[in-house]
N, C-alpha and C positions, 0 to 999 in steps of 0.2 A: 457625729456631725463633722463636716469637711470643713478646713478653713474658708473654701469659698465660699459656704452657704453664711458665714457668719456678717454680720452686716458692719461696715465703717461707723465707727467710734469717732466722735469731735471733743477733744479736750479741748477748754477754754479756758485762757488765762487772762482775768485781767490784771493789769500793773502800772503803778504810777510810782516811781523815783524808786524803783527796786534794788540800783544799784547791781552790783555782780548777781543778784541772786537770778534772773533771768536766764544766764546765759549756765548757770548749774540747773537748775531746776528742768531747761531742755533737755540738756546732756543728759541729766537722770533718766528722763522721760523714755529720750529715744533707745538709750543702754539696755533700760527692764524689759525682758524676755513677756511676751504676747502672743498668742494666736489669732489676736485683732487685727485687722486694720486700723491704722487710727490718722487724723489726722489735727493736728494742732494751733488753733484759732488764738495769736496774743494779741488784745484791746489793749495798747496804751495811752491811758486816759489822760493826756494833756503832762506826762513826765519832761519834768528840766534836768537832768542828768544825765540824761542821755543811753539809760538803761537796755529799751528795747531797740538799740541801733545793730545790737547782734543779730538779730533776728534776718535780718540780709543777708550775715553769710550763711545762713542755716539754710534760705529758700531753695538756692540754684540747684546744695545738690540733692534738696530732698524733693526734686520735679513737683514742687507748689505745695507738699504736704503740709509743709508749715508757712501762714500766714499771719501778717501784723494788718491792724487797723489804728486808726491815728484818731481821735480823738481833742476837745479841748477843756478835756474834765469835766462830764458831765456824772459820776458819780458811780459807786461801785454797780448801784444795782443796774443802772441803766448799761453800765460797761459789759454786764455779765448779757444783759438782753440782747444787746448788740451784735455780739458774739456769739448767741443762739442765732440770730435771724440769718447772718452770714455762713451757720454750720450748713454742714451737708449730712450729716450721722444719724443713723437711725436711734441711738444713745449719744447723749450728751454728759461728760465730766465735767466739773467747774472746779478750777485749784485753784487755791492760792501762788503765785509765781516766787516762794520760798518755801517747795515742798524737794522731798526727797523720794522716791518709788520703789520699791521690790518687785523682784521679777512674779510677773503673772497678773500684777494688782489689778489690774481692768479685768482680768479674766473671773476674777473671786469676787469683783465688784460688782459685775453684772450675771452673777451667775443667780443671786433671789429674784432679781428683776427678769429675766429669760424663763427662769422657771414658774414665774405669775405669783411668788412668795410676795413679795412687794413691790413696789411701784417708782422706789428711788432708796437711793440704798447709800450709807456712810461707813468708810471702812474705819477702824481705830485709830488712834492720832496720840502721835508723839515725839516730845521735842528733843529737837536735835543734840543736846546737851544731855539728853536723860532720856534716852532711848527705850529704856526698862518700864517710863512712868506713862503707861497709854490710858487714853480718854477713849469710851467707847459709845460717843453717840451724846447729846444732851438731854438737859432737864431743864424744869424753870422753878426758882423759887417762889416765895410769898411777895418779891418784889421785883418778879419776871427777870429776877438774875438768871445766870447762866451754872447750872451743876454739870458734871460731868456724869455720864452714869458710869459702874463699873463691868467687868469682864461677864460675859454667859459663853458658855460654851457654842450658842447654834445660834443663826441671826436671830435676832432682837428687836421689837418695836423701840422707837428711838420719837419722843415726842420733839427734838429738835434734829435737823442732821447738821452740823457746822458747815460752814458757807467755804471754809478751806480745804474741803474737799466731798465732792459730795455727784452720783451719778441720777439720772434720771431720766426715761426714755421721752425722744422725742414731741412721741403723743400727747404724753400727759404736760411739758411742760410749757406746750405752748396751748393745751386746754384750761390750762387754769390761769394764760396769761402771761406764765414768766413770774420773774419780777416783778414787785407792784412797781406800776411805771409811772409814780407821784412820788418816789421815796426821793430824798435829796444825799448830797455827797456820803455817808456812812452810819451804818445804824440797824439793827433789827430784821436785815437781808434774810437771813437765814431763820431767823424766827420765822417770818410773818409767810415766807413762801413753805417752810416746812406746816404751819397751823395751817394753811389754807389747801395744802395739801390736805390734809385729816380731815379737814372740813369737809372736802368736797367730797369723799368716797376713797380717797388713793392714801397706800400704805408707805410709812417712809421707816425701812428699816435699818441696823447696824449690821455691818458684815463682819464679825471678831476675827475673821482668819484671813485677811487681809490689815496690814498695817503701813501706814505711809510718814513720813516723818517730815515734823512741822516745825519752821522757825518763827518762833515767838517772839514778837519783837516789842520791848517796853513804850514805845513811842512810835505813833505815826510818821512815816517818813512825808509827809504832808499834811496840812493842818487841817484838824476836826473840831466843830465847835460842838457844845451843848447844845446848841439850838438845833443843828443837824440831827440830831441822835433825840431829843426831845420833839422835831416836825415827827420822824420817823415814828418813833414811840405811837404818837395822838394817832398818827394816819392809816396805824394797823389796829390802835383800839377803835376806830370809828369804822374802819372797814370790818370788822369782825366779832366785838364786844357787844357784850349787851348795856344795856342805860349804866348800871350800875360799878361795873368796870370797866367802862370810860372816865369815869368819876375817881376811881382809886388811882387808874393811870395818870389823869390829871392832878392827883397827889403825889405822886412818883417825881414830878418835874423839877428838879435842882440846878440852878446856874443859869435860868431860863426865867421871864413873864411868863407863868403858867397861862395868862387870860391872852395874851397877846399868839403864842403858839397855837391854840385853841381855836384862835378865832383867823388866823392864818390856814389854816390844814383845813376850817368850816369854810372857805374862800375858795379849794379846789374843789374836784371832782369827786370827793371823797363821799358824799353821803351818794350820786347816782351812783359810786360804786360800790358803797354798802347794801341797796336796795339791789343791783345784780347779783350780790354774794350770796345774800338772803334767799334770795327767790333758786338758788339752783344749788345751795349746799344739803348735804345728806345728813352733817350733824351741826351741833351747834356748839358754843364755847364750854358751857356749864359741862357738855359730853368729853372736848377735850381734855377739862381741866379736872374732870373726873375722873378718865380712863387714865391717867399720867398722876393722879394723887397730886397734883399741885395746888397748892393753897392759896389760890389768888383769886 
């Protein structure tokens, strides 16, 4: 295959109060050796820092390659959509904008996805402090925590792919919608569009032989409340739960009116969007929470 048969790549970055990391994270980008095209979409979701003001001098000399959108903080999942609807890529990347890259990474990311292996694909992840210590792909526990899985030698079904980096062809993700487009500021991004992923028929798997390097940072650099991360929670178990673990999820709820969150998320869109998911998924929750041994 000739480089120019191969089709344009859209990385998207979104980022609020990133501080320097924006301005390394391009550098990386553009450094790591490709046979893509690519081109680089940064949503600045309403940042007071003044973070993505680099992105300016990046444009002129990459003739429009990389572009900024301006935002007033409407919230990670809707930043990451945003940034979809503005790509042009026949593949879509979503990073984190405090990542690191190796040469070829989009190449080995999208190589189970071009070969019809899977359908979006997470390369391994690890922090920048401990290079050596890679996550390959998630899991969920008995109380929809976050596990990491470990090392297989050949790509991997992966029942989560982490939302800090993660690729997926354009088709599919704007068939299934995106992002759910009711999520609010941060929470369960990557769960609920990777489950709904499964759900609907498409494969989301780990690519162990690509590794990209992720900075973990102990605090938001902008504030997230419980109730953000507990709307989120309810609006993927009602989009996608059956009666009875919407019930456990609404036991899950800490820091929060479990009744008050509840009857907030039963105020949006949420059940005509459950009655859509229903009527056109190929499996069902009991299926994914069986095929992934999760006990929830």
């Amino acid at each position: 295959m000739t480089d120019e048969c191969k089709p344009l790549v859209s990385l998207i970055f979104p980022a609020k109060n990133e501080g320097g990391n924006v301005r390394s994270t391009l550098e990386s980008a553009l450094q790591a050796k490709t046979d893509y095209s690519f081109e680089m979409i940064i949503v600045d979701d309403g940042s007071t820092d003044g973070c993505c003001d680099v992105v300016a001098s990046y444009s002129h000399a990459n003739m429009g390659r990389i572009r900024s959108l301006r935002t007033e903080g409407i919230g990670l999942a809707q930043a990451k959509n945003l940034g979809a609807r503005h790509s042009k890529g026949e593949y879509l990347i979503f990073c984190d904008a405090h990542l690191f890259f190796e040469d070829l990474w989009i190449d080995g990311l999208l190589e189970p996805i071009r070969t019809g292996l899977a359908d979006g694909t997470t390369p391994g992840i690890a922090p920048t402090n401990s290079p050596d210590i890679v996550g390959y792909g998630q899991t969920l526990d008995n109380n929809l925590g976050i596990q990491w899985n470990g090392w297989q030698a050949n790509p991997f079904p992966s029942a989560v792919m982490p939302g800090g980096c993660f690729a997926v062809s354009r088709h599919v993700f704007f068939d299934i919608g995106g992002f759910d487009h009711g999520f609010r500021l941060w929470g369960y991004e990557d769960v609920e569009i990777s489950l709904k992923m499964w759900l609907f028929g498409y494969k989301c798997y780990v690519q162990p032989n690509v590794k990209i390097l992720h900075l973990f940072r102990e605090t938001h650099p902008y504030t997230v409340t419980y109730d953000h991360i507990n709307y989120n929670l309810m609006r993927m178990a009602y989009s996608h739960f059956n009666v009875a673990r919407i019930l456990q999820c609404n036991e899950l709820i800490k820091y929060s009116d479990p009744d008050h969150i509840e009857s907030t998320v039963l105020e949006s869109n949420v059940l005509r969007q459950r009655q859509a998911y229903f009527a056109r998924r190929k499996y069902d929750d009991n299926w994914y929470m069986h095929n992934f041994g999760i006990p929830f």
